[in-house]
N, C-alpha and C positions, 0 to 999 in steps of 0.2 A: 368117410372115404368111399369110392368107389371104384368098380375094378372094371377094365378094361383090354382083350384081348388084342395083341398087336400081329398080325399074320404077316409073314415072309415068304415071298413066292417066287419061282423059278428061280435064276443066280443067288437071290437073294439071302433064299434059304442055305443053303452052303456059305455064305458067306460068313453068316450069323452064326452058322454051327447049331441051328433048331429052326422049326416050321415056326413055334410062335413062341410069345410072351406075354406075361401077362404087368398092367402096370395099374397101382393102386395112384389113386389121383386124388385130392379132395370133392367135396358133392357140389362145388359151387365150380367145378372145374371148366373152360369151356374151350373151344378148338383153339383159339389163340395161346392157350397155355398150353396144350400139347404139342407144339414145339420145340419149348427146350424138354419134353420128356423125350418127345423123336433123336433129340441132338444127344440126349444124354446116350444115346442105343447107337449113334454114331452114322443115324439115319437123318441128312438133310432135307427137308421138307421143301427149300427154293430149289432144288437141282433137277435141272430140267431131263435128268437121265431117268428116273424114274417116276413111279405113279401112287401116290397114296387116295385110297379110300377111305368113306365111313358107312358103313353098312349099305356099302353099293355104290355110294353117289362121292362122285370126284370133291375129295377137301377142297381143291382151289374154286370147286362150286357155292362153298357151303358160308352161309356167314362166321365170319369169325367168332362173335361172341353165342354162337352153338352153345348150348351145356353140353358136356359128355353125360353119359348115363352106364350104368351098368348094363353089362351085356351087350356094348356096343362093341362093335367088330374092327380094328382097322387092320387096312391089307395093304401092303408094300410091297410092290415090284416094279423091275426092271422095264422099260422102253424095250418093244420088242417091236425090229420090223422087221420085212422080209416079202418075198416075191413068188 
């Protein structure tokens, strides 16, 4: 198993009621399968309202079968625009 920090930012964090989480994954885990982890936290990965990272660089950048790793970062937030 490996461990994995899920960060919550602006709205999101109030929403969730904590800045983050941590979610223990198996070692062969890879971005495709953290999906239903996101889903289980009630955080939609297709919804085009917000924005998930992995250590910086945009998920819908990354290939799917990524491994996660320990110590990996992801960060969730809100669609922010403004003028």
């Amino acid at each position: 198993m490996i461990t994995i920090t899920v960060r919550f930012l602006g709205g999101l964090r109030d929403d969730m009621g904590t800045s983050s989480t941590t979610l223990s994954v198996p070692s062969d885990a890879t971005l495709r399968d953290l999906d239903s982890h996101l889903r289980a936290l009630n955080i939609d990965p297709e919804a085009d309202d917000i924005i998930i990272t992995l250590n910086g660089q945009g998920l819908r950048q990354l290939p799917a079968n990524q491994l996660l790793n320990t110590g990996d970062v992801i960060a969730v937030f809100p669609l922010i625009s403004g003028g």
